[in-house]
N, C-alpha and C positions, 0 to 999 in steps of 0.2 A: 588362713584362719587358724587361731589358738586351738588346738586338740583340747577336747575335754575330758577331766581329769574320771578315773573308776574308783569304786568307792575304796579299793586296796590305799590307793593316791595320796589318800586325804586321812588326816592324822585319825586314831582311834579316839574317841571320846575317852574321860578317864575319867568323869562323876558316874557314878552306878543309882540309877531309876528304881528304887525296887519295886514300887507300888506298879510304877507303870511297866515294869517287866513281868508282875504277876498277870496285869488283866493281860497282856500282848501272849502268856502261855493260856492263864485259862481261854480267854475269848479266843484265840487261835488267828491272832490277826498275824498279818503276814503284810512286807510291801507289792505294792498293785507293778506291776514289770511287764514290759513287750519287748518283744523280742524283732529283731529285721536280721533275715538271714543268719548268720552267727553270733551278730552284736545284740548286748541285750539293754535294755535305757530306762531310768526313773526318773519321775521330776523331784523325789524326793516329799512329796506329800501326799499321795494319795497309796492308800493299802486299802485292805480287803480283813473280813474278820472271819473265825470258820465256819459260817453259814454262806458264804461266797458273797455277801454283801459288801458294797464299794464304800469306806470312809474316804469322803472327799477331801476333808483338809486334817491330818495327825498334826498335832502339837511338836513343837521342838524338840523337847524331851522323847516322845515315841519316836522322831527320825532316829534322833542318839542313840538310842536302844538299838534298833534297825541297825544302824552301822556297827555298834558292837557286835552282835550277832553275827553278822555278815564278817566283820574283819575275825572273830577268833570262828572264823568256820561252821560255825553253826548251820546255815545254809546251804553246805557244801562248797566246793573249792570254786565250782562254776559263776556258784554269786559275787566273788570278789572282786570280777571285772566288770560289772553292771557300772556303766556310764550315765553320768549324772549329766543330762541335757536338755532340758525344758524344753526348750522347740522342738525337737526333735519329737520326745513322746511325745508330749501334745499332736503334733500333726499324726503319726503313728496311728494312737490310741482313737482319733477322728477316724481316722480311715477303716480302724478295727468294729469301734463302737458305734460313734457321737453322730456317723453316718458311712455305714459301709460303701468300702469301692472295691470289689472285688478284683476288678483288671489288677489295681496297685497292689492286691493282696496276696494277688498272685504272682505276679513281675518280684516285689520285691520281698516275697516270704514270708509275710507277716502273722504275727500269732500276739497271742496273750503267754505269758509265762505262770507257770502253777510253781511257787515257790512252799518248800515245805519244809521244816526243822529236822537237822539231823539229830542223830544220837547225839546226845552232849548237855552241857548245859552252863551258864555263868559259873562260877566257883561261888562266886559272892552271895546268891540266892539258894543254891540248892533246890530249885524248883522240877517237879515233871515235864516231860517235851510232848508236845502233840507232834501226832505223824512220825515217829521217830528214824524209818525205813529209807523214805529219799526226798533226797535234796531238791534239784531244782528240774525241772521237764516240762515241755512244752505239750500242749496241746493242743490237739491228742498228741499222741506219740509218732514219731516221723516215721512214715508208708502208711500208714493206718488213716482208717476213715470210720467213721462211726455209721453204721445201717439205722434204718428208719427204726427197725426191731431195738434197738442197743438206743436210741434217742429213746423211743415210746418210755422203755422201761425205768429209762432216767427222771422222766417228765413223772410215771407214774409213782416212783422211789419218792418226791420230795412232795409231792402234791397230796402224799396222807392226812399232812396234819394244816391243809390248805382248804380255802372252801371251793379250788374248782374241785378237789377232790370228793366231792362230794354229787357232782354232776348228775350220778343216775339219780340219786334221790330227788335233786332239784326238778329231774324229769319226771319223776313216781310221781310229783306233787300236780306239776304245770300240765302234764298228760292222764290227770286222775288214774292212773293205771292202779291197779289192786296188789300187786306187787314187784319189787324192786327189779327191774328190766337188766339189770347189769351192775358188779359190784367194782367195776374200772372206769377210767374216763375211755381207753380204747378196748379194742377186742380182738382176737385172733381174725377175724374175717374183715376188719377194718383197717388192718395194717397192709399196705398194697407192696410189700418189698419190691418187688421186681419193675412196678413203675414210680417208687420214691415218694411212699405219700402217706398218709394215715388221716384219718377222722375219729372223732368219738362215737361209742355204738350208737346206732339209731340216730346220727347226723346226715343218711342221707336224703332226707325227707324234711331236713329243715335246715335251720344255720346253724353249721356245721363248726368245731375247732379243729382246727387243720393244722398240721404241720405239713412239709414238704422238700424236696431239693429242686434249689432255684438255678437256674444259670449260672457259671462260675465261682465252682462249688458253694454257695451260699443255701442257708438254711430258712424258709419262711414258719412263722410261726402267728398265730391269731384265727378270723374268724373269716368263713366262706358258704357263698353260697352256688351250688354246681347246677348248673342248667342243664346238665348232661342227661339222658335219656339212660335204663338200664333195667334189669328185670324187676326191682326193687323201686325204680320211680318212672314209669311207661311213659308218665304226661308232666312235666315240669311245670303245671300251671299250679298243681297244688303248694309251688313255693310263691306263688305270687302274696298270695295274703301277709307271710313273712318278712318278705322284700316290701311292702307298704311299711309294715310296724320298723322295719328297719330303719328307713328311709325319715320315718316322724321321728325317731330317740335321735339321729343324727343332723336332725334341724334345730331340734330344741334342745339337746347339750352336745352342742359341737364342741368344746372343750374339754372334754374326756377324749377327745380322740389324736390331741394336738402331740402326739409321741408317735402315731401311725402314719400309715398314707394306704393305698390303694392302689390296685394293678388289676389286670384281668386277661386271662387265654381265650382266645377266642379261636374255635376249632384249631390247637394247640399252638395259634399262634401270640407270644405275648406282647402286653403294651407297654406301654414306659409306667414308673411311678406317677401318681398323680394325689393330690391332696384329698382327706375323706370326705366326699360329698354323698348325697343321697343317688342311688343305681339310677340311671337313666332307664327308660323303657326298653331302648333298643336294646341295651344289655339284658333285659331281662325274656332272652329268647335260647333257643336249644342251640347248646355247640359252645355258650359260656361258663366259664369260672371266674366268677370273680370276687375277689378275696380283699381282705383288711388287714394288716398285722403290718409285722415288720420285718428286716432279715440279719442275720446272722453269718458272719464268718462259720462255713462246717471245722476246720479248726481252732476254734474258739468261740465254740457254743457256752454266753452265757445261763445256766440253767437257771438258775434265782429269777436272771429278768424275764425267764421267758413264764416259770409258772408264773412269778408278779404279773405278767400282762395276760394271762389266761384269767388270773382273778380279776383283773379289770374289766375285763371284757362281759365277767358274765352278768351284772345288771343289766347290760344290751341282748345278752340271751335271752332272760327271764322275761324281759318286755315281749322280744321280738314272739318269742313261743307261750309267752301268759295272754291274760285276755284285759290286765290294768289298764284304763284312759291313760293315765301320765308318765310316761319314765321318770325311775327312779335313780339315786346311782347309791343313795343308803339308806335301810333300814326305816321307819318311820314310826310304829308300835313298840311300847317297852323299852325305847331308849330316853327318847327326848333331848334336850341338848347338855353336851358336856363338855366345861371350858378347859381347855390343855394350854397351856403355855409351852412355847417352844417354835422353832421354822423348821417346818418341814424343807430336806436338804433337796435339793434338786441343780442342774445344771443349768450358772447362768453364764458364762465364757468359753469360748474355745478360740481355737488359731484361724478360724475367718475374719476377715477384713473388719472394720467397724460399719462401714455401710452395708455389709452382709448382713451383721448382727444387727441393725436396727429392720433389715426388713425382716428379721426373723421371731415373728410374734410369740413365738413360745420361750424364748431367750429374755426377749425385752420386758415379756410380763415376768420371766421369774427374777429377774435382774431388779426389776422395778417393786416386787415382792418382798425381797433381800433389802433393798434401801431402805424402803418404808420401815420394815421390821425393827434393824436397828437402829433408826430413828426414833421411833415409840417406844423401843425400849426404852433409852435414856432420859427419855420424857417422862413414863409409869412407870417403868421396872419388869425387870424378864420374867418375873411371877403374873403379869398382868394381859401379854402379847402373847397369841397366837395365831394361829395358821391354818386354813383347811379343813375349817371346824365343820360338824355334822349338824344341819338343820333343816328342818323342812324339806327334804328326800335331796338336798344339794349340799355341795362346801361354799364354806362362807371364807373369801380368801383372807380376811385378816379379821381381827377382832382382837379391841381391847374393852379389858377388863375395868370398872371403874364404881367401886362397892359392890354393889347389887347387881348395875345395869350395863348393859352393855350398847359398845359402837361398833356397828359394821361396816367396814369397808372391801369394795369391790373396784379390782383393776379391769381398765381398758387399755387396746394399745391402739386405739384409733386416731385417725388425721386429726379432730377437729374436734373440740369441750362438747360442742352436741352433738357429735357421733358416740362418744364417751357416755354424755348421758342417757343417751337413749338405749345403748347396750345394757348399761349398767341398771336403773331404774327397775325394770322388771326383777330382776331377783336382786336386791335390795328388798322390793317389795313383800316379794313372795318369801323371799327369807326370815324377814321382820313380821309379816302378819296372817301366816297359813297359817291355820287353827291347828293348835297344840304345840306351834313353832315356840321358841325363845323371841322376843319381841326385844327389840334395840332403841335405845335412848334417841342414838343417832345414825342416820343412812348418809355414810362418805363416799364420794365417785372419786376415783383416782385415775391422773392419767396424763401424759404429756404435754398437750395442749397447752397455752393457757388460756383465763376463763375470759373470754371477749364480752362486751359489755350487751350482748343479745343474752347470752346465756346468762350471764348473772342476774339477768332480770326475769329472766324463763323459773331459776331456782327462789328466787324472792318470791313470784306467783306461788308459787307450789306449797311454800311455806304459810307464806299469809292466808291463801286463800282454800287450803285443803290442814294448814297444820302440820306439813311433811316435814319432819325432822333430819333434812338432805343437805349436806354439803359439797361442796367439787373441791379436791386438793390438787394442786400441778406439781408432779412427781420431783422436777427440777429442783422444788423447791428445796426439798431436804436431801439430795443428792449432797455426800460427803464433796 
């Protein structure tokens, strides 16, 4: 098989970007790099900007830049042999990220690389360098391991200007307490160092955010509930109330959680992953832990995803420990609805099989997301389409714009046009006509299928005879 070529390899580019060499200093984007053993691999479009956030696809021009960079040294000398091979990262970066395998992680070394701008700079722009000290290093740094104390303080470093950071108050409010119980998400006496764990204060009496060290060196991060006995919780029934309200926000927006999965020790023995369902009874007995979230390579702890999934998590908190009838997952007072144009970026490919990806419902819906999207653009225009809009305490997966009034459409990824409808229907509904909601012109079901001539007759009723403003679109349709 043909060697593939390092970025030294391959000629330097010779147009100079300069717009886009400015936002690449100010923003602090950098390319996204993993590392296997000594070799280090890009595919060439995906980087990272200085808040640690992944840009999934850079433009031409920003690779070009990148390689500038990289060929007159900018990156140090390390960077000039980062090998350009798509398969490769891709399967790599799965293993790291998209779905950790810790055995592989550890068999073959794997890491994230922290690429950072030396001293220097273009001649041609005369710009400032961020990070100007060093160049390229893996993380963490080789021998080194990061302690639960040394993560805590990480987690608590970015989560200032975040709303889990705000957690005791959220608790001041949901526990009418009189004053603020704690001004951190953890605490000196919730940090377990010596058995690898932390909670947030006053998590152990209820549902808990948990971090921890998992089997092969792996890092769990998200939400638990301990069944464990101690002098602080005598009788574990007092979480049962909790594990109810849990168990209803995970029936009623089980797609909030389609990024996690589930596991649980049971007198310190663990289970396999398993997808998020509501806690069965038998777990909710003394001697379990069982937890939500997801895990982490311990050397290549992404910190961004992990407060992003601590923020996500907490309208499941505020349910689980408030006294509201309904889950919510946004806001509802004071806002009301507001239209954005734009797709929210998410992952819809990796290097599994295609009859992987089609069983893989969180794939196929953002995939099917993505289509739809740029399809309506070229129909309205990208001033008109957007994504993940906030209504009636849910997202609204798509919505165009069209004068005044809007159309909403909602993905299914089920077998059959009325398995499709039937998911979809209810929030459509509750989208379109909760009092104070934005009310839609038209209610669209999208989805696989096509519409068999049961169903098309099912939606002709609905319309005729209640006025439902619903349609079915089959996604195939507008597939490029």
């Amino acid at each position: 098989m043909k060697r593939k070529k390092t970025i030294i390899e391959y000629k330097r580019p010779s147009v100079f970007h300069p717009i886009i060499a400015d936002v690449i200093r100010k923003q602090g984007w950098v390319p996204l790099i993993v590392r296997r053993g000594k070799s280090m691999y890009w595919n060439g479009s995906s980087g990272r900007d200085g808040t640690g956030k992944t840009l999934v696809a850079i433009s031409s021009d920003t690779r070009a830049e990148f390689f500038r960079d990289i060929h007159d040294g900018h990156f140090g000398e390390e960077a000039k042999h980062i090998i350009i091979d798509v398969p490769t990262y891709e399967s790599i970066y799965d293993s790291l990220v998209t779905w950790p395998d810790p055995e592989r992680i550890a068999n073959e070394e794997l890491s994230l690389v922290e690429m950072r701008l030396t001293q220097g700079h273009h001649p041609e722009d005369n710009l400032p360098v961020r990070n100007p000290d060093v160049a390229v290093s893996s993380l963490p740094q080789e021998g080194q391991k990061m302690s639960v104390t040394s993560i805590v303080a990480e987690i608590e470093h970015r989560a200032v200007t975040r709303e889990i950071g705000r957690l005791q108050e959220i608790r001041k409010e949901l526990k009418r307490k009189s004053r603020l119980p704690w001004h951190g998400i953890f605490h000196q006496q919730t940090i377990r160092e010596k058995d690898g764990y932390a909670f947030h204060y006053g998590g152990r009496t209820e549902l808990q955010f948990n971090i921890g060290f998992e089997p092969h060196d792996m890092l769990r991060h998200g939400v638990a509930f301990s069944f464990e006995t101690s002098q602080s919780l005598p009788d574990t029934d007092v979480l049962l109330p909790s594990a109810q309200r849990f168990n209803e926000f995970v029936r009623l927006q089980p797609e909030q959680f389609a990024n996690f999965c589930m596991w649980h020790w049971d007198h310190g023995v663990r289970s396999t992953d398993y997808p998020v369902a509501p806690i069965r009874a038998d777990q909710m007995r003394r001697g379990m832990f069982v937890f939500m979230g997801r895990m982490q390579p311990l050397n290549a702890i992404d910190f961004e995803l992990l407060v992003d999934d601590l923020d996500q998590l907490l309208p499941l908190y505020r349910f689980v420990e408030g006294n509201a009838d309904f889950p919510t997952i946004t806001k509802l007072a004071g806002i009301g609805f507001q239209f954005k144009p734009g797709c929210t970026s998410k992952v819809v490919e990796t290097t599994a099989s295609f009859a992987e990806r089609k069983l893989n419902i969180l794939l196929r819906h953002n995939e099917i997301q993505k289509q739809l999207y740029d399809h309506l653009v070229l129909q309205y225009g990208a001033d008109n389409v957007g994504t993940e809009l906030d209504n009636a305490g849910g997202q609204v997966d798509l919505v165009v714009r069209r004068g005044s009034k809007y159309w909403f459409y909602e993905i299914k990824t089920a077998m059959s046009a009325r398995s499709c409808i039937r998911e979809a229907i209810s929030q459509l509904l509750e989208y379109a006509f909760w009092p104070g909601a934005q009310e839609a012109e038209k209610l669209i079901v999208v989805g696989e299928p096509s519409l068999d001539r049961d169903a098309e007759q099912y939606l002709e009723t609905l319309r005729a005879r209640f006025g439902l403003p619903i349609e079915y679109y089959q996604s195939g349709a507008f597939e490029a």
